[in-house]
C-alpha positions as a LaTeX table, in Angstrom:
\begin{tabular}{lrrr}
\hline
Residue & $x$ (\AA) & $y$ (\AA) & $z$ (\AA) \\
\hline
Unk1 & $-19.18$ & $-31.72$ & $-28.67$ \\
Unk2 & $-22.03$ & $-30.88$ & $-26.07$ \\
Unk3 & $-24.82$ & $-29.89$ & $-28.45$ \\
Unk4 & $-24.86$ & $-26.49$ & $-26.56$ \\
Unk5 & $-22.89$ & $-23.79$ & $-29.19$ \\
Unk6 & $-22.18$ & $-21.16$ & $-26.88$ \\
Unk7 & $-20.76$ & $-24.16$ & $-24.46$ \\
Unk8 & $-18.76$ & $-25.31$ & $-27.61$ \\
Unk9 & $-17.51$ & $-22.08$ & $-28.78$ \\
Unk10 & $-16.22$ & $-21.50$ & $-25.27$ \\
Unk11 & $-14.07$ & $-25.16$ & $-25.81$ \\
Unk12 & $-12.70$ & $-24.20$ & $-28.96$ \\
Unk13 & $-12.03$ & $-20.73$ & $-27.19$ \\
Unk14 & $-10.28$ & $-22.08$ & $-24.48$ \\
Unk15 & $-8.59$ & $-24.96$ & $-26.30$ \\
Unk16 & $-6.86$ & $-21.95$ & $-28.67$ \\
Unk17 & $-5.75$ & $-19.88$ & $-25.80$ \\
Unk18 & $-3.73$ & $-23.03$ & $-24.15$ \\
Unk19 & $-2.22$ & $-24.15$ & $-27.61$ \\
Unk20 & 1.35 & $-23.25$ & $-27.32$ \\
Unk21 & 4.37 & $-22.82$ & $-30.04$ \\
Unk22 & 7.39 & $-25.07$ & $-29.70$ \\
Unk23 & 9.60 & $-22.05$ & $-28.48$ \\
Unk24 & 6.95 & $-21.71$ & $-25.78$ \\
Unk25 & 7.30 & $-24.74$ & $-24.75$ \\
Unk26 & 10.96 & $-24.73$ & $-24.90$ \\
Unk27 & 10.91 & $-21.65$ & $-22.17$ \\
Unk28 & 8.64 & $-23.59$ & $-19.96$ \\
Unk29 & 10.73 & $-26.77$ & $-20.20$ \\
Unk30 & 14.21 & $-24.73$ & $-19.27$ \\
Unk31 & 12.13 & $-22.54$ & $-16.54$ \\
Unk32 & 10.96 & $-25.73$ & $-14.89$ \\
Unk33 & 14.42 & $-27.27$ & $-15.23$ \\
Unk34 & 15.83 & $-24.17$ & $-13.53$ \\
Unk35 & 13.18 & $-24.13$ & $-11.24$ \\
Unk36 & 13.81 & $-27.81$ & $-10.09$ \\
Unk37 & 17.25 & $-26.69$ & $-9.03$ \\
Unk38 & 16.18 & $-24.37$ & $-6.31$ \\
Unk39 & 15.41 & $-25.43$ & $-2.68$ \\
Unk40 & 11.24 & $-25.86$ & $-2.10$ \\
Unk41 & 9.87 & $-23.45$ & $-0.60$ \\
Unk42 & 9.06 & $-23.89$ & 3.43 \\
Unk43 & 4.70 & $-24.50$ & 3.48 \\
Unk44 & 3.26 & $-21.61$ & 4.39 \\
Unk45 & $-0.30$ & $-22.94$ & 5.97 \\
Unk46 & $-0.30$ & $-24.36$ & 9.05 \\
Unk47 & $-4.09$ & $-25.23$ & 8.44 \\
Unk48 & $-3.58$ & $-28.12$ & 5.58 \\
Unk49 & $-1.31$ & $-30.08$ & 7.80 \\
Unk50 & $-3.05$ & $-33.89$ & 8.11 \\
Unk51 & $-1.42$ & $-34.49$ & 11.30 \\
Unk52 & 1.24 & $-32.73$ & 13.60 \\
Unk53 & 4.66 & $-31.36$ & 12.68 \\
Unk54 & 5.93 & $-29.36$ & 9.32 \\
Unk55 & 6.82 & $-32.52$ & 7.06 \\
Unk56 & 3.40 & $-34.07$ & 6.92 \\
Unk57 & 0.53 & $-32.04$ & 4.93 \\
Unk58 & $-2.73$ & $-32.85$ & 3.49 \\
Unk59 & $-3.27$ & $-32.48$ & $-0.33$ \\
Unk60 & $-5.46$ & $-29.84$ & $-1.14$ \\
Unk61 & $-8.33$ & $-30.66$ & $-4.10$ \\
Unk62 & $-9.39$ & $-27.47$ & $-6.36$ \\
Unk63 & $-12.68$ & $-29.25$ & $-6.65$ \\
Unk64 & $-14.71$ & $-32.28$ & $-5.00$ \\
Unk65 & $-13.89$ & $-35.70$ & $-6.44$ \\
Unk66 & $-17.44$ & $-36.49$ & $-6.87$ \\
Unk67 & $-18.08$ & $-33.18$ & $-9.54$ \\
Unk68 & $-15.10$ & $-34.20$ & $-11.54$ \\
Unk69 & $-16.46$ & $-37.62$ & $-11.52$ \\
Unk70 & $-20.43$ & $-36.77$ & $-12.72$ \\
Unk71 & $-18.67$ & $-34.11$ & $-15.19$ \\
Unk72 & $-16.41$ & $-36.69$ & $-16.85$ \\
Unk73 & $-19.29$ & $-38.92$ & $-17.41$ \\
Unk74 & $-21.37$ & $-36.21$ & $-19.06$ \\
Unk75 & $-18.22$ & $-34.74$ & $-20.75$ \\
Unk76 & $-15.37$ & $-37.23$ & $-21.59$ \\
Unk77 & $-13.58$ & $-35.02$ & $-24.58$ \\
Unk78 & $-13.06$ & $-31.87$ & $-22.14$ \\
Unk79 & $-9.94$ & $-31.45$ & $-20.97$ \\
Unk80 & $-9.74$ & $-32.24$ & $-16.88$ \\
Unk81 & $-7.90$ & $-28.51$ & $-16.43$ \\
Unk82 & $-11.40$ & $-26.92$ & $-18.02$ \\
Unk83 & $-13.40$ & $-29.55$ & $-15.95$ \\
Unk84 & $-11.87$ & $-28.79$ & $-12.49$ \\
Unk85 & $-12.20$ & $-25.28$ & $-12.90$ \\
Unk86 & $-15.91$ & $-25.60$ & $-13.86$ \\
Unk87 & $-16.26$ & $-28.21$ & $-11.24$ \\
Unk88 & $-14.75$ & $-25.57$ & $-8.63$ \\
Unk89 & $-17.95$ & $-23.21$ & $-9.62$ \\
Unk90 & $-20.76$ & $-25.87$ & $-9.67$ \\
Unk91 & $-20.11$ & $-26.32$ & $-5.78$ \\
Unk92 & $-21.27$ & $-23.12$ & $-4.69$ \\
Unk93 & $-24.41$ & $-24.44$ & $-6.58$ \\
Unk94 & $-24.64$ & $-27.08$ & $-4.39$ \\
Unk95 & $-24.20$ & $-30.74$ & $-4.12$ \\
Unk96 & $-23.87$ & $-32.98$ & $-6.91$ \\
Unk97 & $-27.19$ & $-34.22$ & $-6.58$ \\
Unk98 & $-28.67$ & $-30.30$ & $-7.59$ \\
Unk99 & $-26.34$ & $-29.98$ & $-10.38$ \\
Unk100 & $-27.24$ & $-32.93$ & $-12.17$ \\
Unk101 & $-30.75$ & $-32.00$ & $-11.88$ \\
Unk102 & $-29.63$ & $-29.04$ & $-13.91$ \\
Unk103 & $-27.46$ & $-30.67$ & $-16.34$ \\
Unk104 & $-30.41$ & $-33.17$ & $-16.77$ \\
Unk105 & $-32.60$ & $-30.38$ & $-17.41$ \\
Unk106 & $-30.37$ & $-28.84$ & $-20.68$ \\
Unk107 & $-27.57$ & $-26.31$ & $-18.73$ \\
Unk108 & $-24.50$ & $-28.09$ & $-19.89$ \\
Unk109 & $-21.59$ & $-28.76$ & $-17.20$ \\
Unk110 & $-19.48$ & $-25.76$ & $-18.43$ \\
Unk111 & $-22.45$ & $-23.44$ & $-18.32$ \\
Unk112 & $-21.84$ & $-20.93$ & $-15.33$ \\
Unk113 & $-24.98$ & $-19.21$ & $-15.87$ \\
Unk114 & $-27.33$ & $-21.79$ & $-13.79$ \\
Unk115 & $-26.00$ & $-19.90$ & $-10.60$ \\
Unk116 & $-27.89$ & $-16.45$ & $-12.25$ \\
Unk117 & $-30.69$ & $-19.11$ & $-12.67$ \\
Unk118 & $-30.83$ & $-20.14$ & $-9.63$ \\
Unk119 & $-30.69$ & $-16.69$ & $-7.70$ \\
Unk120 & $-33.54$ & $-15.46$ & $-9.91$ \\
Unk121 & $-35.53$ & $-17.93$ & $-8.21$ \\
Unk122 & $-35.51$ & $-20.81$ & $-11.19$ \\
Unk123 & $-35.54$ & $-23.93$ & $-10.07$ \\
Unk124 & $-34.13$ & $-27.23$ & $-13.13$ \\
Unk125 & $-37.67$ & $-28.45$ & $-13.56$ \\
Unk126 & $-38.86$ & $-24.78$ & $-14.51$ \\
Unk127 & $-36.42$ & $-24.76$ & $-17.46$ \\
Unk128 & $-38.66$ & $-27.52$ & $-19.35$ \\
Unk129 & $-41.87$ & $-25.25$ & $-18.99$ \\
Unk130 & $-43.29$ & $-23.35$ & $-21.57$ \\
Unk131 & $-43.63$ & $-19.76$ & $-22.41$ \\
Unk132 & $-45.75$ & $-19.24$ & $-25.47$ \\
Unk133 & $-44.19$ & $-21.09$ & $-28.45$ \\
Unk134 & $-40.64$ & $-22.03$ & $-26.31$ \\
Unk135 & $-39.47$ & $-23.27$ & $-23.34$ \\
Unk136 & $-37.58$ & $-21.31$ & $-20.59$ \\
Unk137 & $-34.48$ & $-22.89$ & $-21.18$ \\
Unk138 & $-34.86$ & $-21.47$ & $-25.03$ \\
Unk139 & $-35.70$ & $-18.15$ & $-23.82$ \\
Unk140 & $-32.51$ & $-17.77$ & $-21.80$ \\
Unk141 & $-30.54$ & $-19.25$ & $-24.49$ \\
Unk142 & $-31.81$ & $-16.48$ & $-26.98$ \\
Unk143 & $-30.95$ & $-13.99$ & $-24.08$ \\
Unk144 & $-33.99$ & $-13.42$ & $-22.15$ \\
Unk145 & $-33.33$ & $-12.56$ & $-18.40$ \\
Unk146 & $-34.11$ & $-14.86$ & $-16.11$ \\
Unk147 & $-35.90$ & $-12.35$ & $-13.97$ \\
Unk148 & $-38.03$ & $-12.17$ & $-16.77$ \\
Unk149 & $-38.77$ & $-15.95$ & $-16.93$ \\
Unk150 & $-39.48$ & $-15.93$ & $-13.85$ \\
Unk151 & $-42.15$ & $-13.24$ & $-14.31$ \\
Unk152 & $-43.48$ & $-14.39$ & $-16.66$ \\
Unk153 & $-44.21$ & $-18.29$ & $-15.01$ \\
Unk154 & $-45.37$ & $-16.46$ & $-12.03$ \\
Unk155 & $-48.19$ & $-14.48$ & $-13.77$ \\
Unk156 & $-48.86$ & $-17.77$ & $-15.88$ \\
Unk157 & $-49.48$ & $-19.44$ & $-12.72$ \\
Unk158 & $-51.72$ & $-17.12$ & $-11.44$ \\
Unk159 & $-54.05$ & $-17.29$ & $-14.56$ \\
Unk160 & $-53.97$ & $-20.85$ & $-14.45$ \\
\hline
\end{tabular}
């Protein structure tokens, strides 16, 4: 799927969790039915209102257009639910701009971990450089702390 294995075991993971049987799917089709039947409930924040009074309100996005449209580009088999809640995450990366730079550099889209990354002081275009025989990016896919990493390109910079 995205060449990453612990990014496509976490797919498959997901994907098995959200498969339901036809009796659960039967309860959900008679609990929305009965659901339907009841009166909506009154909004309850003021704040999301688009302009004055109670009956018009502002739709409320779980995650910026512009991430769910690089991620479906990079990732067109994923299914959107997985995508907006990984999309939801890569903002407090930053803009889209950053996390392509780190999706160019190897971290897949679904990969929460460039956020550790990044707050051990890694920036995308360290993940190409070497340490001894394999790349950072290698390193912290075999488990290596990226404290470590960084350490370790610090004191190679120093000899250099």
């Amino acid at each position: 799927m995205t060449g990453d294995p612990g990014v496509d075991a976490l797919i498959r993971q997901w994907a098995a969790e959200r498969e339901r049987t036809p009796e659960e799917q039967e309860v959900d089709r008679i609990a929305s039915a009965w659901l339907a039947d009841a009166p909506p409930a009154p909004p309850g924040i003021p704040g999301q209102r688009a302009r004055s009074g109670p009956s018009r309100w502002a739709p409320v996005d779980a995650a910026d257009p512009g991430y769910l449209d690089a991620m479906r580009v990079r990732l067109p088999e994923v299914p959107e639910e997985l995508l907006v809640a990984a999309a939801g995450w890569w903002q407090m990366v930053g803009d889209v701009a950053e996390a392509e730079l780190w999706w160019d550099a190897g971290i897949s889209p679904l990969d929460q971990r460039a956020l550790d990354y990044r707050a051990a002081g890694l920036a995308p275009s360290d993940l190409s450089r070497r340490l001894g025989p394999m790349t950072v990016l290698q390193h912290l896919r075999r488990g290596s702390a990226p404290a470590w990493c960084v350490a370790r390109l610090a004191r190679q910079q120093k000899s250099a």
